[in-house]
N, C-alpha and C positions, 0 to 999 in steps of 0.2 A: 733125790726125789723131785721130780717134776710137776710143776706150779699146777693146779687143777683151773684152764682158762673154760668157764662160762660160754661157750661161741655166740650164743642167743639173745636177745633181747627179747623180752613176752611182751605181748602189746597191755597185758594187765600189767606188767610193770610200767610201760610208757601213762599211762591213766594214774597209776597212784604216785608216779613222779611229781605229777602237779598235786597234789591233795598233799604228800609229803616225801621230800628226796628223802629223808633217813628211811624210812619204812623201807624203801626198796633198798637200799644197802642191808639192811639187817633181813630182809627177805630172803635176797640173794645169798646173804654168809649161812643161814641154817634153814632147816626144813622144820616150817614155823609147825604147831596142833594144830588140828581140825578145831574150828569155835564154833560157837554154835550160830551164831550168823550165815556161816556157810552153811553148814545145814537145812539151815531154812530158805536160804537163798537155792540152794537143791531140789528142797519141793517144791518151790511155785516155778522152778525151771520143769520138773517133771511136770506138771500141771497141766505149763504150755505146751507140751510136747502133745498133749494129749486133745489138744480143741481142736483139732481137724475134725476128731468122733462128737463133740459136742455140740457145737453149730449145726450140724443137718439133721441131729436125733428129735424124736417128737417130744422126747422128755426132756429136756436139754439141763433143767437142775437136778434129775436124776441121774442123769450121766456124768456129771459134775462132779457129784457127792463121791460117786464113782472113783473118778478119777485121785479127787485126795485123797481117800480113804487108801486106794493100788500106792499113790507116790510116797504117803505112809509109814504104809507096810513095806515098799522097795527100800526107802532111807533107813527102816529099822534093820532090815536084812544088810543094806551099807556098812552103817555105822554102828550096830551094836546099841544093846542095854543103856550102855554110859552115857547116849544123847536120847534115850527115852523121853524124858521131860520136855526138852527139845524141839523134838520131834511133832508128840504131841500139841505142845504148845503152838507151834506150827500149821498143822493140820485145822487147829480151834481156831487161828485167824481166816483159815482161808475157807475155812467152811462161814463165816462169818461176814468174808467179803462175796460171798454166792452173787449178791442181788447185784453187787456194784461189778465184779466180772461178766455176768452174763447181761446188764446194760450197755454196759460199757460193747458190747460186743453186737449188739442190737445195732447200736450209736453209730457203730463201723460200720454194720452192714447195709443200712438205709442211706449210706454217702458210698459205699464202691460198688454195691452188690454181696449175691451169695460166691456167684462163683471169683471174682476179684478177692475178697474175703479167705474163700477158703485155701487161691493160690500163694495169699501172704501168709497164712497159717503151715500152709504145708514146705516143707524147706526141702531144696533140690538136695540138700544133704546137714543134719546134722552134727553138733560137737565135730567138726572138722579142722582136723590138725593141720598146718604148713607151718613148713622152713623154710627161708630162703640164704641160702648162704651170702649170698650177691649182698642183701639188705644190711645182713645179721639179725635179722627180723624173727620173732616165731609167733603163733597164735592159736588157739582153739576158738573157732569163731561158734556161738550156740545157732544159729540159724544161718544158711544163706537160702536165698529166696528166689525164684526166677520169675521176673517181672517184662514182660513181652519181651524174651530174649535178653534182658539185660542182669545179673546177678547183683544182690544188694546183699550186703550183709547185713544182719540181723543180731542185736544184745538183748539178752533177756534178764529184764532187772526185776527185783523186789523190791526195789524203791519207788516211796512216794514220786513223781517228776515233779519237777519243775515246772511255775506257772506258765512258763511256754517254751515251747524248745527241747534242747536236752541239755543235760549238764556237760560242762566243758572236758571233763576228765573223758567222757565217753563220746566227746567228738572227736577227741585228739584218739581214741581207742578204736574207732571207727576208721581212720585216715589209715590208722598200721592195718586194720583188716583190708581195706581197699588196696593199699599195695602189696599186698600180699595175694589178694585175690586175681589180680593184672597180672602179677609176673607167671603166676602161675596157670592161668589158662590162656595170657594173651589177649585179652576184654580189658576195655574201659571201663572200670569202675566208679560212678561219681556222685553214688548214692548211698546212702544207709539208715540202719530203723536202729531206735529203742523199743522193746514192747515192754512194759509196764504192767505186769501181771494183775498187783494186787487191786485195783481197781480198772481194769484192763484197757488201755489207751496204745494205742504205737504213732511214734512222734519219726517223722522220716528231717532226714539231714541233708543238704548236699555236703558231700565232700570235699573241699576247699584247699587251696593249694595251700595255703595258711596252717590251715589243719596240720597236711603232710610234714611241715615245713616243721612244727612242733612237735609233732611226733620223730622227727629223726634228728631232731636237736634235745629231748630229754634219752635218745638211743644214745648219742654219744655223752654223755652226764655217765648214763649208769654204766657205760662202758670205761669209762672213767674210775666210776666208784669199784669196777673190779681188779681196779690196779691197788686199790688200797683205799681212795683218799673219803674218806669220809664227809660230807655232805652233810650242810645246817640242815636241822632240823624246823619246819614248821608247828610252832607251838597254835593248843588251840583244846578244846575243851573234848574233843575225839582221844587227847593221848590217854585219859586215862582208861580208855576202852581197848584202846591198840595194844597187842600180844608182845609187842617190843616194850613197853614204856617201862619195864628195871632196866633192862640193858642200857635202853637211848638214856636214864637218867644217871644212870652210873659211867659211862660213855663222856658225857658229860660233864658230872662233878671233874673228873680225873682231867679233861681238857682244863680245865677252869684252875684246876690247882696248879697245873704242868704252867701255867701261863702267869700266875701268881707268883711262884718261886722265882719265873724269870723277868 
């Protein structure tokens, strides 16, 4: 029987490497459930898909409503009954956060313009997948953006940000899209956005050789961890949220004991 070798690297596993190297070992060994985190992290991605229609409508929180009510009903049609509640509960935030999205979007517009605004909204191509063999790199980047000829990738989070900047998991997650985006059209890549749905902000990065450097030093970690070798875990008050924590705890005992006896 021949070993089943991973070729790939996700740039979402280069990101949760620093947040925590077992997660990604245990990622890569099984094809985790859907939680309802993703879920929800789905609709305010459909959301942003959708403020291109927003921003120039005359009704702009009628169109809004719109839109969460459609990403919804698309996530119910996804995912089924069983993330009903979910779902829901989902939809109640972001109808919630109306006033702080469409400020927030105001706030952008009166520092780039309408049409600068609506070019960073509208992405020269969505959910776009790249390989590169070359790297062992792969990624689904949620937005790339054309900004006077230059291509910036774009993340679209559901998280609160950070009091300035972006978080580091998603700058080193940007650096894998950046070379991923170079090798494959041949462009200097040396930008990238967070957008921030829930109270609608986009926080731009440059991409730093730092960055890169980090990013293809946790590529070879988890390339590592597909030989076998098992990787500390960062403890911290997230485990007991995280879809691994019986295995990583059981994982664990069993290290502990193995090391006891000897």
């Amino acid at each position: 029987m021949h070993k089943y070798v991973n070729k790939y690297v996700r740039a979402s596993d280069i990101a949760s490497y620093y947040l925590c190297p077992r997660l990604v070992y245990f990622k890569r060994k099984s094809v985790s459930p859907v939680s309802d985190a993703e879920v929800r992290a789905s609709i305010f991605k459909s959301i942003s898909y959708a403020l291109p229609l927003v921003m120039p409508s005359n009704m702009p929180e009628s169109c809004l409503d719109e839109a969460i009510r459609r990403s919804g009903s698309d996530a119910l049609a996804i995912y089924g009954e069983p993330f009903g509640r979910a779902i829901e509960a989902a939809c109640r935030e972001a109808m919630d956060r109306m006033p702080d999205i469409l400020r927030g979007l105001a706030r952008e517009r009166q520092l780039l313009g309408d049409y600068a605004l609506i070019r960073l909204l509208s992405p020269a191509s969505a959910a776009l997948s790249i390989y590169s063999d070359r790297l062992r790199l792969s990624g689904t980047i949620d937005k790339v953006v054309n900004i006077e000829g230059r291509l910036m990738p774009v993340i679209i989070s559901a998280s609160t940000p950070p009091e300035s900047g972006i978080y580091s998991s998603d700058r080193v997650r940007l650096a894998a899209y950046a070379m991923l985006i170079s090798e494959r059209y041949g462009v200097d890549c040396g930008q990238g956005a967070v957008e921030y749905v829930t109270g609608w902000c986009l926080r731009r990065a440059e991409v730093r050789y730092e960055d890169k450097r980090r990013a293809l030093y946790a590529r070879n970690r988890v390339l590592e961890m597909d030989e076998g070798r098992m990787p500390e875990a960062i403890k911290g008050k997230w485990c007991a949220r995280c879809g691994h924590h019986e295995s990583c705890s059981v994982k664990a005992s069993l290290l502990d004991s193995i090391f006891k006896k000897a």
